[in-house]
C-alpha positions as a Markdown table, in Angstrom:
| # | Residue | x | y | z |
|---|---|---|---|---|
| 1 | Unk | 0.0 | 0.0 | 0.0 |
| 2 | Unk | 1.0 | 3.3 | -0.7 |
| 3 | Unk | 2.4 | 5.6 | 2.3 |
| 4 | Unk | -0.4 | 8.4 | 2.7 |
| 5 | Unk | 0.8 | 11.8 | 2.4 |
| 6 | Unk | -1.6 | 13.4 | 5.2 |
| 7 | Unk | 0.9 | 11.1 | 8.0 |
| 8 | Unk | 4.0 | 13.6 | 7.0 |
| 9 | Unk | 1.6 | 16.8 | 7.9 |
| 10 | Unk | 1.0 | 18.7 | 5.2 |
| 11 | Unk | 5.2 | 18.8 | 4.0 |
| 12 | Unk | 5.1 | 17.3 | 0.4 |
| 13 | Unk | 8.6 | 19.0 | 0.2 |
| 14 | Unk | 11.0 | 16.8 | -2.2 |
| 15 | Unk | 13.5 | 15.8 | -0.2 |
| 16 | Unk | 10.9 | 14.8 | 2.9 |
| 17 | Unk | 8.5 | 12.4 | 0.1 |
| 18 | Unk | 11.4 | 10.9 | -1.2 |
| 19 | Unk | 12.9 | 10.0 | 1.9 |
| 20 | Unk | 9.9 | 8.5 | 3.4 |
| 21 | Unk | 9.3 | 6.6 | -0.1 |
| 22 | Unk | 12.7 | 5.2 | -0.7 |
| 23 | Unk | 13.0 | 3.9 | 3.3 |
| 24 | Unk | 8.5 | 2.6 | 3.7 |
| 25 | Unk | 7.8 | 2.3 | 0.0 |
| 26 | Unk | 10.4 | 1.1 | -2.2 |
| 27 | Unk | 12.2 | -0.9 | -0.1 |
| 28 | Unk | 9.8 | -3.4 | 0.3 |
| 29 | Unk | 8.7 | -3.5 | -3.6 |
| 30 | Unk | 12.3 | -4.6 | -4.4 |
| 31 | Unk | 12.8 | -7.2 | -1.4 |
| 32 | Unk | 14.5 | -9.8 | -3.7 |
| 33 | Unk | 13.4 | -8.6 | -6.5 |
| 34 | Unk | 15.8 | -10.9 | -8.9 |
| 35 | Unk | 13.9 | -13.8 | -7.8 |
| 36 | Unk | 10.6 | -12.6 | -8.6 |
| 37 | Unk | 10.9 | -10.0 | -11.3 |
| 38 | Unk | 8.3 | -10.3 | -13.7 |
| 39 | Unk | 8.4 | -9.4 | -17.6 |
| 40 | Unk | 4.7 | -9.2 | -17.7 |
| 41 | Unk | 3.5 | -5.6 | -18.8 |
| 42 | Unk | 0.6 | -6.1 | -16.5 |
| 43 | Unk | 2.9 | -6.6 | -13.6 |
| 44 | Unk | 5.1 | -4.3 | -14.3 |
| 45 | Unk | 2.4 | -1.5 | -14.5 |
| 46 | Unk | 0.8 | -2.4 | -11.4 |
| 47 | Unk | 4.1 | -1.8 | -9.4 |
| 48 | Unk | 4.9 | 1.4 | -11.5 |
| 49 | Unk | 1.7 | 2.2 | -10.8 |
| 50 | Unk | 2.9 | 2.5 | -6.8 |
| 51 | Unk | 5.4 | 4.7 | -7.5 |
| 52 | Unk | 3.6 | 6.5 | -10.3 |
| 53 | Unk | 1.0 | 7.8 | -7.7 |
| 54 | Unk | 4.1 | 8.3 | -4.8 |
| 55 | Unk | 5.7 | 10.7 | -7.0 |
| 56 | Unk | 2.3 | 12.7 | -8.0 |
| 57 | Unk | 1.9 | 13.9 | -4.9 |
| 58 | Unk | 5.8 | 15.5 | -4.6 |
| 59 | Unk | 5.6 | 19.6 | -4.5 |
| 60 | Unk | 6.9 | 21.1 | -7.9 |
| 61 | Unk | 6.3 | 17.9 | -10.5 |
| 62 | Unk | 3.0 | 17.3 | -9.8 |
| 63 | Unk | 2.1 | 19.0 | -13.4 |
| 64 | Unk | 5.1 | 16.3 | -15.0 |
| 65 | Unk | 3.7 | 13.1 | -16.8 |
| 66 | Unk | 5.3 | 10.0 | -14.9 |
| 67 | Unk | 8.2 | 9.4 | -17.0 |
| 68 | Unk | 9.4 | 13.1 | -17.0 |
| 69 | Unk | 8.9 | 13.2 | -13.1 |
| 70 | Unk | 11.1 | 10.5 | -13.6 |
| 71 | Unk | 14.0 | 12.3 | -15.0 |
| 72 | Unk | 12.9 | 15.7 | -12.9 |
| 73 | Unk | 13.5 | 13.7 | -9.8 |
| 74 | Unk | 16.3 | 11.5 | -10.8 |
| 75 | Unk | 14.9 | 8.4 | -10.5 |
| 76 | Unk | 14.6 | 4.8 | -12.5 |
| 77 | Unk | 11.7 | 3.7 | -12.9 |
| 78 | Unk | 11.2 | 0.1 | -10.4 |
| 79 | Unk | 11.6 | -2.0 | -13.6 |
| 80 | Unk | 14.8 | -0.7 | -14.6 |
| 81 | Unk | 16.0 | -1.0 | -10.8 |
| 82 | Unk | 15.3 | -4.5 | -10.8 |
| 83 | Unk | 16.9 | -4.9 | -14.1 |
| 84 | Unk | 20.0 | -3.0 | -12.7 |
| 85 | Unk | 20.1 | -5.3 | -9.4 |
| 86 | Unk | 20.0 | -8.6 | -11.7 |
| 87 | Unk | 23.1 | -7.1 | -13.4 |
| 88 | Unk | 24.9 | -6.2 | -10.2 |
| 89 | Unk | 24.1 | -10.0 | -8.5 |
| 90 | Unk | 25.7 | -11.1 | -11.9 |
| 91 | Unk | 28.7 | -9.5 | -11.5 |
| 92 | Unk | 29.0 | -10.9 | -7.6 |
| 93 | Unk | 28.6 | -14.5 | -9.3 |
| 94 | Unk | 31.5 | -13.4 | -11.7 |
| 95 | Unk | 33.6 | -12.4 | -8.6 |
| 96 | Unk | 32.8 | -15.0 | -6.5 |
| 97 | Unk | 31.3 | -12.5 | -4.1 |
| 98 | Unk | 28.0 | -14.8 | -3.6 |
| 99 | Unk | 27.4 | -18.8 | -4.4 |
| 100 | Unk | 26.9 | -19.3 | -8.1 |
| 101 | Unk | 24.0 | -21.8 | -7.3 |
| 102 | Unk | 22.7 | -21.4 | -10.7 |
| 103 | Unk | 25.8 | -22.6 | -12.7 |
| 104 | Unk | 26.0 | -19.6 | -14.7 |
| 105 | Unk | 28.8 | -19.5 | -17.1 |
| 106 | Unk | 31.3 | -16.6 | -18.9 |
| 107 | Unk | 32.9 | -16.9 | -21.7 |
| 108 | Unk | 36.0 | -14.3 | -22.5 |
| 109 | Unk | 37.0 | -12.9 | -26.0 |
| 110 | Unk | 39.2 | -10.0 | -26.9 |
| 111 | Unk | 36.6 | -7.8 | -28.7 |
| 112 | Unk | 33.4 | -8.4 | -26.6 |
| 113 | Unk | 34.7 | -9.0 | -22.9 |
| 114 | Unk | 33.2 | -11.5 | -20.7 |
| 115 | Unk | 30.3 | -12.7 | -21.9 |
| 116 | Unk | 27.5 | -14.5 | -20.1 |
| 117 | Unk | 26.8 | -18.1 | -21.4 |
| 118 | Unk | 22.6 | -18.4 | -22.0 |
| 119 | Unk | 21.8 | -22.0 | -21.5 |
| 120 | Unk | 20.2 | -24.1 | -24.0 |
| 121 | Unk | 16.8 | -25.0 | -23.9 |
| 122 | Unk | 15.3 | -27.7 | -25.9 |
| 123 | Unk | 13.7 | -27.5 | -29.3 |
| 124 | Unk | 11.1 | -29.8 | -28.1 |
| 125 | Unk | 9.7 | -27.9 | -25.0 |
| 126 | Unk | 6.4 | -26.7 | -24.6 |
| 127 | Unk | 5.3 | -23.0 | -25.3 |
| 128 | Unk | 4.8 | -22.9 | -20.8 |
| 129 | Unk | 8.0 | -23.9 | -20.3 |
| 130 | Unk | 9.6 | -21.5 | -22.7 |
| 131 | Unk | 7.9 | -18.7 | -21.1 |
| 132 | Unk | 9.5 | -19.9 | -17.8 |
| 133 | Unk | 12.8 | -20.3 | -19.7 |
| 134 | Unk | 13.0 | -16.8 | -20.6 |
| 135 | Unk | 11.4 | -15.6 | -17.3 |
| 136 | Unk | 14.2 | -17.4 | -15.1 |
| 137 | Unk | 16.9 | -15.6 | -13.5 |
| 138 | Unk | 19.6 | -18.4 | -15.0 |
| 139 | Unk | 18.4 | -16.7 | -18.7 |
| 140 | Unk | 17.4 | -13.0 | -17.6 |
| 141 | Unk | 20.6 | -12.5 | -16.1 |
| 142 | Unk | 23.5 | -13.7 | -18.7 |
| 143 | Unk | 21.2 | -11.9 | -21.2 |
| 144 | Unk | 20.9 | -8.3 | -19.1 |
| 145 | Unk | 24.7 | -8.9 | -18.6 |
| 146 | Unk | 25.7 | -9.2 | -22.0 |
| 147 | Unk | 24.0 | -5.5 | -22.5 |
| 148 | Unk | 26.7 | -3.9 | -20.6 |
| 149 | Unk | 29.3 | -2.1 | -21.8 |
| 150 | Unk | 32.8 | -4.2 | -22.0 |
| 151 | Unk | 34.4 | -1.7 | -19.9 |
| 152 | Unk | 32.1 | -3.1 | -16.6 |
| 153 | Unk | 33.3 | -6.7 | -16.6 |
| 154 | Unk | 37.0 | -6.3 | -14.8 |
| 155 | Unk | 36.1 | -3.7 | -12.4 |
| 156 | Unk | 36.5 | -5.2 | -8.9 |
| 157 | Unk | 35.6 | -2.8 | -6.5 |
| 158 | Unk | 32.1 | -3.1 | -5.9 |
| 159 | Unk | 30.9 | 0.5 | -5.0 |
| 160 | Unk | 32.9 | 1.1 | -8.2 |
| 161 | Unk | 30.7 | -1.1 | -10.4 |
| 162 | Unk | 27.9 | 0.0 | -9.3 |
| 163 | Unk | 28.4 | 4.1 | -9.7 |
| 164 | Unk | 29.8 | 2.9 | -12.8 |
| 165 | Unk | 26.5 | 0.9 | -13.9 |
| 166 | Unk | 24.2 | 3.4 | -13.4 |
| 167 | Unk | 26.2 | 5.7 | -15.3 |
| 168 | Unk | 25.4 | 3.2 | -18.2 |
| 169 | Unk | 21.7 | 2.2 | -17.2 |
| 170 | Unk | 21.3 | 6.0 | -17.2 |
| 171 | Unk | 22.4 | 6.4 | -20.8 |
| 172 | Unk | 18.9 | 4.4 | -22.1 |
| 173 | Unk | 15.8 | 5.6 | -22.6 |
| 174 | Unk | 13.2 | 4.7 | -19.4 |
| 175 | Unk | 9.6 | 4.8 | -20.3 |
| 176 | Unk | 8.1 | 2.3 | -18.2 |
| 177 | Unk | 4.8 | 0.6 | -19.0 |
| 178 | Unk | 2.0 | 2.4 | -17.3 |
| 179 | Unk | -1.4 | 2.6 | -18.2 |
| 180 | Unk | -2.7 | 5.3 | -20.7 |
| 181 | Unk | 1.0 | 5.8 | -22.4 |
| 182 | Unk | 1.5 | 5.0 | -25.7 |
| 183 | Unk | 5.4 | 3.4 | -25.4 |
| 184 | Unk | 7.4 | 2.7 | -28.0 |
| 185 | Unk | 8.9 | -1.2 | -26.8 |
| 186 | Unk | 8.6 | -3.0 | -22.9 |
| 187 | Unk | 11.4 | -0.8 | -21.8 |
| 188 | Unk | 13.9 | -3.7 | -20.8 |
| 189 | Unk | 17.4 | -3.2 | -21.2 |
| 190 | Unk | 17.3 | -5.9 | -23.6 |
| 191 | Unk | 14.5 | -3.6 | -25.8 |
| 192 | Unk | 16.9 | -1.0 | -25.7 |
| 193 | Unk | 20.2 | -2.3 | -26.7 |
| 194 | Unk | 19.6 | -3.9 | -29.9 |
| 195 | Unk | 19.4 | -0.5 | -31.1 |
| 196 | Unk | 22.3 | 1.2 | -29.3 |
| 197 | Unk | 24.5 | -2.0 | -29.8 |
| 198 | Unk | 27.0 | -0.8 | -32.7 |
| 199 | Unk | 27.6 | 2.4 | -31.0 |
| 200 | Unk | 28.3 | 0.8 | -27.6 |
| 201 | Unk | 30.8 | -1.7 | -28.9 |
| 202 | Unk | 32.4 | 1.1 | -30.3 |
| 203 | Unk | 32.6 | 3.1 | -28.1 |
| 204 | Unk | 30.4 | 4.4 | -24.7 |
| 205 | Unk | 28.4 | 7.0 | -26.6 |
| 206 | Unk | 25.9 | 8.7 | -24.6 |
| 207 | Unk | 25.7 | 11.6 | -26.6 |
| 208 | Unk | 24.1 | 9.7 | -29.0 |
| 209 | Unk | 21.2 | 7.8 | -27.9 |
| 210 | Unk | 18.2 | 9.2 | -29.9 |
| 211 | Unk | 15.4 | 10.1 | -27.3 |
């Protein structure tokens, strides 16, 4: 349930709503959020949908469409966080900073870094398990890693990875399925990188991603 504003007095100040949201409200939307994160657009929304009607209620963006209060408040949307902490519990597998009980695999090559291994699935499976195939954390997570720019892969320090992650995250477009806005793909990282995947191997462009 969503926090009500008339418990903080009558402050809707930005600093006070965003507090309270990020320590009573968010926290307990992401609680092990790799496990559980969903791909379905109907999912997805109803959880934007929390934080969509959190931030209407901040002083000064109330006039702001969701995705621009977004951006005017410097947050990701919750779908892009949870994409973001899948990445970041990849690299911990990598660096043998948590049990890799899902066997994921990396291969190395000299142009594209360390690449995540996506396991097989058979030809033969149903349509239901397929969906669970590409739902699974052993699929969703080689395939969010292998979105990253080369220059994540060898950095070690973990505070380090993560400033430098979001700096990349950050460079995509975020436009988060919510109800009543025409979008132009699901807003994955995986949507977004097909078309921003020649620039990135050349290079970590951010100038030029096309809004």
């Amino acid at each position: 349930a969503v926090v009500s504003t008339q418990s903080t007095g009558r402050t809707r100040d930005r600093v006070t709503m965003l507090t309270l949201y990020k320590s009573l409200v968010r926290s307990h939307l992401e609680y092990c959020c790799p496990l559980w994160n969903s791909s379905k657009i109907a999912d997805i929304q109803v959880l934007e949908g929390v934080q969509r009607t959190f931030t209407a209620r901040i002083a000064g963006v109330q006039h702001l469409n969701y995705w621009e209060r977004l951006k005017a408040l410097n947050l990701m949307s919750l779908q892009r966080r949870r994409e973001r902490y899948i990445i970041i519990y990849m690299w911990k597998v990598l660096h043998a900073r948590c049990p890799n009980n899902l066997g994921i695999k990396f291969s190395n090559s000299s142009r594209h870094g360390l690449k995540a291994i996506v396991p097989a699935l058979p030809k033969s499976c149903s349509q239901h398990n397929q969906t669970l195939y590409d739902n699974s954390l052993a699929v969703i997570g080689p395939r969010l890693w292998n979105t990253i720019h080369p220059s994540l892969h060898q950095i070690e320090d973990p505070l380090g990875f993560k400033v430098k992650l979001t700096e990349f995250i950050r460079t995509f477009p975020d436009e988060p399925p919510v109800t009543g806005y025409s979008r132009r793909n699901g807003n994955s990282l995986l949507d977004w990188s097909g078309n921003k995947a020649a620039s990135l191997l050349s290079g970590w462009s951010t100038h030029s991603m096309a809004r």
